[in-house]
ROZA-143965 format. One line per 2 residues: number of its first residue (from 0); their letters; for each residue x, y, z of C-alpha. Coordinates in steps of 0.1 Angstrom, whole numbers, plus 5000, padded with zeros to 4 digits. Example, Ala and Ser with C-alpha at 12.3 -4.5 7.8 and 13.67 -1.06 7.14 Angstrom:
<sites>
0 = AS = 5123 4955 5078  5137 4989 5071
</sites>
This chain:
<sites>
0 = XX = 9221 0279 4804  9206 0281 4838
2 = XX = 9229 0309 4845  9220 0329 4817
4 = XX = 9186 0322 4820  9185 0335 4857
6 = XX = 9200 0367 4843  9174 0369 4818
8 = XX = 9149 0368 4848  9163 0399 4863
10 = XX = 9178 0419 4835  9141 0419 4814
12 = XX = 9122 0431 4840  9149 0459 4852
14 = XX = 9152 0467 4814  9106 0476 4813
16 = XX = 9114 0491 4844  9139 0516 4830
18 = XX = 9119 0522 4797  9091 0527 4816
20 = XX = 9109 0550 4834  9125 0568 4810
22 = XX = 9090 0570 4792  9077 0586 4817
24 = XX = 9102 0610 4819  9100 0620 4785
26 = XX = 9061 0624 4786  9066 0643 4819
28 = XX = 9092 0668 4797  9065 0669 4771
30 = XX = 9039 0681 4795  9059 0703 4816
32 = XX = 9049 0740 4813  9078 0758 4801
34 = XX = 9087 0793 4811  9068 0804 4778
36 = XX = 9035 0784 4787  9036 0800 4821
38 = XX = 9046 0842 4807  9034 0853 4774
40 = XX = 9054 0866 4748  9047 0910 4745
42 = XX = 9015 0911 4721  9024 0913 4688
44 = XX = 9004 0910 4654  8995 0876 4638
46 = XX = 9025 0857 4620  9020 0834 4587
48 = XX = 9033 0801 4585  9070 0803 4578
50 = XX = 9079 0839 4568  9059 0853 4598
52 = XX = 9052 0891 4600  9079 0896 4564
54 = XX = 9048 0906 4543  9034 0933 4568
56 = XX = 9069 0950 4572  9081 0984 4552
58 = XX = 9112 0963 4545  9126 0999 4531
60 = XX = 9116 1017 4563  9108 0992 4593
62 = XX = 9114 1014 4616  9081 1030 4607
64 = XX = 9063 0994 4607  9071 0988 4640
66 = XX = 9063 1022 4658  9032 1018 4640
68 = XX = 9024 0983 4658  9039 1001 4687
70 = XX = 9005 1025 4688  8987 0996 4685
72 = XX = 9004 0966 4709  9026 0990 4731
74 = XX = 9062 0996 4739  9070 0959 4736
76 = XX = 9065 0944 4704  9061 0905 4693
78 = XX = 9073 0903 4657  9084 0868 4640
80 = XX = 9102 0866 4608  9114 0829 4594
82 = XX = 9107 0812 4626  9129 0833 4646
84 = XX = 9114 0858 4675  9123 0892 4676
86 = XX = 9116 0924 4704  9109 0952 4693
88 = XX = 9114 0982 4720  9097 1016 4713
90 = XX = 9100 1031 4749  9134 1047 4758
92 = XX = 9120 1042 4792  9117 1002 4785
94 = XX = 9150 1007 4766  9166 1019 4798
96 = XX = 9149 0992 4822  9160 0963 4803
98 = XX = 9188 0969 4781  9210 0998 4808
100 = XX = 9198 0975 4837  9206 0945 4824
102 = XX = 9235 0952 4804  9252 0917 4807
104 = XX = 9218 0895 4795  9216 0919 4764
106 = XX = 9254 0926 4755  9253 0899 4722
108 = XX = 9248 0904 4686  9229 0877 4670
110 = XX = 9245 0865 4640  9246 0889 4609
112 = XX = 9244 0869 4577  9251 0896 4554
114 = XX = 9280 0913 4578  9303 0884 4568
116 = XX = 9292 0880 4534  9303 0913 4522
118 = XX = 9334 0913 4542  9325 0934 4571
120 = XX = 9326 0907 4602  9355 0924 4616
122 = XX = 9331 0961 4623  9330 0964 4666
124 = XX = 9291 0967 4660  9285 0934 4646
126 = XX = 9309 0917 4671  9295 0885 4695
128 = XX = 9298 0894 4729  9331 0875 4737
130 = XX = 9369 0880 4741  9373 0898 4708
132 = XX = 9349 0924 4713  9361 0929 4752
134 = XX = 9397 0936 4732  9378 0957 4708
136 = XX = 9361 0978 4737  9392 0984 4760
138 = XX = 9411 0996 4730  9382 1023 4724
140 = XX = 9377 1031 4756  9413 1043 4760
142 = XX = 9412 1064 4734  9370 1080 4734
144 = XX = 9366 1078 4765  9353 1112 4782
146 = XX = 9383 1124 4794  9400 1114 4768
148 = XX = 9388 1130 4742  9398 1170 4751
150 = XX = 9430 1159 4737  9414 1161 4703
152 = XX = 9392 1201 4707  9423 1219 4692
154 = XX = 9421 1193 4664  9383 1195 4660
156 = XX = 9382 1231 4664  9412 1232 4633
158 = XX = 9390 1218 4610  9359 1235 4618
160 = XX = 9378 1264 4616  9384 1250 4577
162 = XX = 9348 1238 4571  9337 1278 4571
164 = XX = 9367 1292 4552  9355 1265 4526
166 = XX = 9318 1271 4531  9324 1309 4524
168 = XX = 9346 1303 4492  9324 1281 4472
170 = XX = 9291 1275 4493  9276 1257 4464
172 = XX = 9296 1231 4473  9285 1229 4510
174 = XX = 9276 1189 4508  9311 1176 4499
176 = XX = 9324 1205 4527  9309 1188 4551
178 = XX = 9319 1156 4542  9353 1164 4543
180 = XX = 9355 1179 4576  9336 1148 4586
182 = XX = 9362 1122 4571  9391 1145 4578
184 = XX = 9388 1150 4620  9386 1109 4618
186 = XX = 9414 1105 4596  9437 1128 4618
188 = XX = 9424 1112 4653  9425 1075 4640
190 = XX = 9455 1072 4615  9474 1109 4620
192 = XX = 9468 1118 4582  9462 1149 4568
194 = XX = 9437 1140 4536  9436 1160 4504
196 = XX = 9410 1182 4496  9396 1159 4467
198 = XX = 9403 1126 4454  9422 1113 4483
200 = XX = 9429 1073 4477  9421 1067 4515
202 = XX = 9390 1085 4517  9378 1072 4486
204 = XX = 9379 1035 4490  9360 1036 4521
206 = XX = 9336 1058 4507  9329 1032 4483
208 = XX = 9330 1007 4512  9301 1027 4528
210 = XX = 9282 1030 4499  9278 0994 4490
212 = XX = 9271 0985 4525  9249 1011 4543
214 = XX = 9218 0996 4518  9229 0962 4525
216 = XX = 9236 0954 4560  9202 0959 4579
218 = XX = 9192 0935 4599  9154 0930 4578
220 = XX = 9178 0917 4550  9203 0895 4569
222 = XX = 9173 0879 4586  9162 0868 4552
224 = XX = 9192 0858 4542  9200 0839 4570
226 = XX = 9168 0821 4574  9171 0814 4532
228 = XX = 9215 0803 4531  9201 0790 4493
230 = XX = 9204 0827 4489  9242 0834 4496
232 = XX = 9246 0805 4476  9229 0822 4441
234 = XX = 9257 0834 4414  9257 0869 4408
236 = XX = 9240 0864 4370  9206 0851 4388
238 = XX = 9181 0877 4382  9174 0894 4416
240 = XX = 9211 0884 4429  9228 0918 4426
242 = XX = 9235 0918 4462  9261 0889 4456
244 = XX = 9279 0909 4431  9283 0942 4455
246 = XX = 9293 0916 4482  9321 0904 4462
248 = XX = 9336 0938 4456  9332 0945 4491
250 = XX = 9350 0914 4505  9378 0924 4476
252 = XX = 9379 0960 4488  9375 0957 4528
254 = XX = 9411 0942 4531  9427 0972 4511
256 = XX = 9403 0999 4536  9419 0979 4563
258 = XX = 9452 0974 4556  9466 1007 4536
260 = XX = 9464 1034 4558  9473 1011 4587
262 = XX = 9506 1005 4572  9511 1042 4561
264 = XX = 9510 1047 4600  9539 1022 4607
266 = XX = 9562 1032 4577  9558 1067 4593
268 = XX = 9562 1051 4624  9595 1034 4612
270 = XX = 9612 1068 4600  9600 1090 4629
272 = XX = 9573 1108 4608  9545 1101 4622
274 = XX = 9513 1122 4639  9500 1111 4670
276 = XX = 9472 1093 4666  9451 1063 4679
278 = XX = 9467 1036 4658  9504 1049 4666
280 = XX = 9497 1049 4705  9481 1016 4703
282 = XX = 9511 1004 4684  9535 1020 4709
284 = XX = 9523 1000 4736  9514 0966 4718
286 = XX = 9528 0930 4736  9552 0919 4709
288 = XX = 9548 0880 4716  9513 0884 4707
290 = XX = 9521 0912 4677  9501 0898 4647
292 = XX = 9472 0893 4665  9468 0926 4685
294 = XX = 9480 0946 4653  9450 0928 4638
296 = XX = 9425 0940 4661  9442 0975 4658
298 = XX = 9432 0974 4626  9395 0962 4628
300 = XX = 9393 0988 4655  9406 1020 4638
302 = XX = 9384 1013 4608  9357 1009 4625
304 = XX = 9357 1040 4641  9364 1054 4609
306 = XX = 9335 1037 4593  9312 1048 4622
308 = XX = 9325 1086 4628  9325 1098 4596
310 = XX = 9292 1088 4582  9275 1097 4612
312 = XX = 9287 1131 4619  9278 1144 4586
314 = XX = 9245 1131 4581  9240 1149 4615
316 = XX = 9255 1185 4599  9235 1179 4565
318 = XX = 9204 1178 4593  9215 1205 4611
320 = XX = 9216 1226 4575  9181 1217 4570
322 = XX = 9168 1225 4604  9179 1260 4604
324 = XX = 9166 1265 4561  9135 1255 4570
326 = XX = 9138 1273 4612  9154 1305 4605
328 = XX = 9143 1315 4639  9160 1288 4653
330 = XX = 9188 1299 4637  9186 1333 4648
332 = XX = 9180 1327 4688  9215 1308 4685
334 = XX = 9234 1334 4669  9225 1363 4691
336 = XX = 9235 1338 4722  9270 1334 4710
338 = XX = 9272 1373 4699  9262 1377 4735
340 = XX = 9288 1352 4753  9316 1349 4729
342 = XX = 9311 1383 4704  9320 1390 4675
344 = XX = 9355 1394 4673  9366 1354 4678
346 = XX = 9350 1322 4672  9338 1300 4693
348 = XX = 9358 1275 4715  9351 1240 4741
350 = XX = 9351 1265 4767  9323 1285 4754
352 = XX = 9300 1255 4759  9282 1258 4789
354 = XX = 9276 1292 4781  9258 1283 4755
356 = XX = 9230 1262 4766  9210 1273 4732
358 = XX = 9236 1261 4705  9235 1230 4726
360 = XX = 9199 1227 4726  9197 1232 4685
362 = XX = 9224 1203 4682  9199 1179 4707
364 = XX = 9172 1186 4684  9192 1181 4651
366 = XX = 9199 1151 4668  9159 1139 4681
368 = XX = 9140 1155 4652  9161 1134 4622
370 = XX = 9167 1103 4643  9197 1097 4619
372 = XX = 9200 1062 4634  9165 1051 4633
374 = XX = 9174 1014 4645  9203 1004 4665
376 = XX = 9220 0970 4660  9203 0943 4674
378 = XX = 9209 0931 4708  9202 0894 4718
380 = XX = 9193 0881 4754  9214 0858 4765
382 = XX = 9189 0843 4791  9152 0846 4799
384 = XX = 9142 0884 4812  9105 0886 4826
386 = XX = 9097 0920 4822  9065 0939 4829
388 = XX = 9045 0901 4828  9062 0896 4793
390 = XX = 9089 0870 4787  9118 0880 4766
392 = XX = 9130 0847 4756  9169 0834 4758
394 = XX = 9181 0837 4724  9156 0866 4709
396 = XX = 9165 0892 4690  9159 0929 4710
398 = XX = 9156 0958 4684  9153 0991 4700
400 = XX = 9137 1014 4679  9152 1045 4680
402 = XX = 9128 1068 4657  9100 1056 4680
404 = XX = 9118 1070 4709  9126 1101 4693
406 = XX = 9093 1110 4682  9077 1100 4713
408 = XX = 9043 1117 4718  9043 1108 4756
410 = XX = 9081 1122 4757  9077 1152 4735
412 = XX = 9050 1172 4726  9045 1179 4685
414 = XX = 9074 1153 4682  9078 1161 4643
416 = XX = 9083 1201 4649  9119 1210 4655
418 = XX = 9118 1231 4682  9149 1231 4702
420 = XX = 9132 1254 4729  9120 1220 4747
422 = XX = 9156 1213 4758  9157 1247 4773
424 = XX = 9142 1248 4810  9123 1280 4823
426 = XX = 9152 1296 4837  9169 1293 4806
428 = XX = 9194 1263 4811  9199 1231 4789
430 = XX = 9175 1204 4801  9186 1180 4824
432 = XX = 9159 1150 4814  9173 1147 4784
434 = XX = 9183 1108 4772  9205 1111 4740
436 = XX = 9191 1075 4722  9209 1082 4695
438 = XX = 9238 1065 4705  9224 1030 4717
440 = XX = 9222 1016 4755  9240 0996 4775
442 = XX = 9274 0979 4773  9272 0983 4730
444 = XX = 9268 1020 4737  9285 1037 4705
446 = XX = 9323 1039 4718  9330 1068 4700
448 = XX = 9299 1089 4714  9320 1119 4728
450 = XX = 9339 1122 4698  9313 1124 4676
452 = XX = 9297 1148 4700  9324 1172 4702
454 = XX = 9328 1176 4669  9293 1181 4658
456 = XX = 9296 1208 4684  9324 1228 4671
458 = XX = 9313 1223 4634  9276 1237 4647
460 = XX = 9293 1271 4667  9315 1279 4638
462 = XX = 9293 1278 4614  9267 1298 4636
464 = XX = 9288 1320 4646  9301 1331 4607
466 = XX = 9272 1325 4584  9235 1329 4585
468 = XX = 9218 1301 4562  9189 1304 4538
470 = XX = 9171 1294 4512  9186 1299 4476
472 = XX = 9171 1323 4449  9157 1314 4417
474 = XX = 9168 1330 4386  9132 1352 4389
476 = XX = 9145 1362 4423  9121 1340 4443
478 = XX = 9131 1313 4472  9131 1281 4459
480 = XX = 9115 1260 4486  9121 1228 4502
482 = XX = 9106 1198 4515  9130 1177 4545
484 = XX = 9138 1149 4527  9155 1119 4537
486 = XX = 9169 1083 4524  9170 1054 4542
488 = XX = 9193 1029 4554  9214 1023 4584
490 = XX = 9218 1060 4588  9191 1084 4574
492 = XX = 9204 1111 4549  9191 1141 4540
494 = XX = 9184 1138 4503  9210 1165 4484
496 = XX = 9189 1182 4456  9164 1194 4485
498 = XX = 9188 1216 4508  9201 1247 4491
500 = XX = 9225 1270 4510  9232 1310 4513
502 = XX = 9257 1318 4531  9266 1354 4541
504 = XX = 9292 1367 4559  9272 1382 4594
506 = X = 9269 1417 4599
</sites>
């Protein structure tokens, strides 16, 4: 008993000792400035309690919200939504400094609630920075990478080559023209398939995958989704769960987008019939002791690029129709620089380009003045970034908004004209200032940029070079105007019943 009670002696007053200690530690956490007492947030406006800024947002068009509170707070903008803190950037120059700088603190994707709910988890753009995106990334880079892609102009220039013969026989039809040569330079690079003209079972499902995704995958609606899982959890019968019942036909129908015209490739593969293409090089060289797994990311990969290539490059022709409707002068400048460099007796090719700093200039401004992509993926910052005396917190979500960049007043002057002479310099060259934002910034630049590119390109030429386009005449012989139109969602696309086309063959 003496014993114990001499270890009483010393062990209570070591045991206040400690807890005072480890009071005092704790108090002296609490009081500690952090990193966010010591540098402010960028100014942003005022948040409610829970659902912070969600009320004050154009959850249709957000992108307009936010270069709105641009104006008015600057290029950095605070906005919270369900606790969570998101930067918006408006400034390509900001864009450049953090984001092309820092490439490694801003190389994440936060986590997209609705990207696995409809079955889309395996898209490269929604990856988490991390070993599956890196095999992702290398696989691209192989096959879009600049020099890689002048494999594909004879391709590209094939089927713009098509796109007028069709335009001429049945311009009415000039929408679904351009979607097809879209779809069917992707389909030939990615998978070595020919499509058919209409109906193809390919081309159709992943139409169908696009449509019930582009509306439902921006990041305003995964935010609330994620900050509400109740929400995911809703049967599709509730009144205002619709989204659960596209979701579950997309989760049935991705597999199928994936899968068939991946295994087309190998049966061809098998019997020694099939194209070149990305999937059947990437196959050729694949480790077999890792075979399932690497065939897997083959997969996620080539669709991607599908899902990414197509839909892009004709909601940038559909703009580039508009432009030159409602710009005829635009229209005509370009076509008498490729009757002077090129003539009239062959279409355009690749090596015409840097004789044509004009066409080039009219696809930049297609490009800038429809800001097709108005915001890019989010970014997340991996660590704290002090920027300009604002903090960008670990962990925040960094929006760039690209239709703020694009119709930057202290970049370009009467931003919502489209006038493609501002990418001309005085002595009549193409510009070279200009920064594409189209395509994103840093290491989640778009993969497939010079693809896209080059095929836009060709598609532009041709069609410059073989048809003059104008408004349509009304039964009474008039014009029938039009008003640029577009519809919103993860790309912007011109709305159909307000372009009309005239083709003619050119004098």
């Amino acid at each position: 008993m003496e014993s114990l009670s001499r270890v009483s002696t010393i062990a209570y007053p070591a045991l206040c000792a400690g807890s005072a200690l480890a009071l005092f530690l704790l108090i002296s956490t609490w009081l500690r400035p952090t990193i966010e007492d010591r540098v402010p947030l960028p100014p942003g406006p005022q948040p409610l309690p829970l659902v912070g800024n969600l009320f004050a947002l154009d959850r249709a068009r957000p992108w307009l919200t936010y270069t709105e509170w641009g104006k008015r707070y600057g290029e950095l903008v605070t906005v919270r939504l369900f606790g969570k803190v998101y930067i918006i950037v408006n400034s390509a120059k900001v864009a450049k400094a953090l984001i092309d700088r820092h490439s490694a603190v801003y190389s994440d994707r936060p986590v997209i609630a609705t990207s696995k709910l409809f079955g889309m988890d395996f898209n490269t753009a929604h990856l988490r920075y991390g070993d599956r995106w890196r095999a992702h990334r290398k696989m691209f880079h192989q096959v879009f990478r600049a020099e890689a892609v002048t494999t594909y102009h004879s391709l590209q220039t094939q089927k713009a080559h098509q796109l007028v013969r069709d335009l001429l026989d049945s311009p009415e039809n000039f929408i679904r023209h351009l979607g097809s040569m879209s779809t069917s330079v992707i389909m030939a690079i990615v998978y070595g398939y020919e499509m058919s003209p209409q109906n193809d079972p390919f081309v159709e499902g992943i139409s169908k995958l696009v449509g019930m995704t582009s509306s439902a995958l921006t990041p305003e609606k995964a935010i609330i989704l994620g900050a509400i899982p109740l929400l995911q959890r809703l049967p599709a019968w509730f009144p205002g769960a619709g989204f659960k019942r596209s979701a579950t036909q997309c989760r049935k129908l991705a597999p199928e987008v994936i899968t068939a015209p991946f295994d087309l490739v190998k049966e061809r593969m098998a019997s020694w019939t099939a194209s070149q293409s990305m999937v059947s090089d990437l196959l050729e060289q694949i480790d077999q002791k890792d075979r399932v797994a690497q065939e897997q990311v083959i997969k996620d990969c080539a669709t991607s690029a599908f899902l990414a290539g197509a839909d892009s490059t004709q909601a940038t022709l559909l703009t580039f129709v508009m432009a030159m409707v409602l710009h005829p002068e635009a229209q005509t400048r370009a076509q008498a620089e490729i009757d002077a460099v090129v003539g009239k007796d062959r279409l355009p090719d690749f090596s015409d380009r840097p004789s044509l700093p004009y066409v080039d200039a009219v696809l930049r401004e297609t490009q800038r003045w429809g800001a097709l992509v108005p915001l890019a993926v989010p970014h997340v910052a991996i660590s704290d970034v002090v920027y300009e005396g604002y903090l960008i917190p670990k962990g925040a979500a960094v929006i760039t908004n690209l239709w703020a960049m694009a119709k930057d007043n202290n970049v370009y002057s009467d931003p919502a004209q489209f006038n493609p002479e501002r990418h001309i310099t005085r002595d009549g060259r193409l510009s070279e200032t200009f920064t594409d934002v189209s395509w994103g910034f840093g290491r989640r630049v778009c993969p497939g940029r010079y693809l896209a590119d080059a095929s836009v390109w060709i598609a532009i030429a041709s069609i410059l070079a073989t048809l003059n386009i104008g408004k349509a005449t009304g039964k009474a012989g008039y014009e029938i105007e039009i008003t640029p139109e577009f519809s919103a969602g993860l790309a912007m696309y011109v709305h159909t019943n307000s372009i009309f086309l005239s083709p003619l063959f050119r004098d």
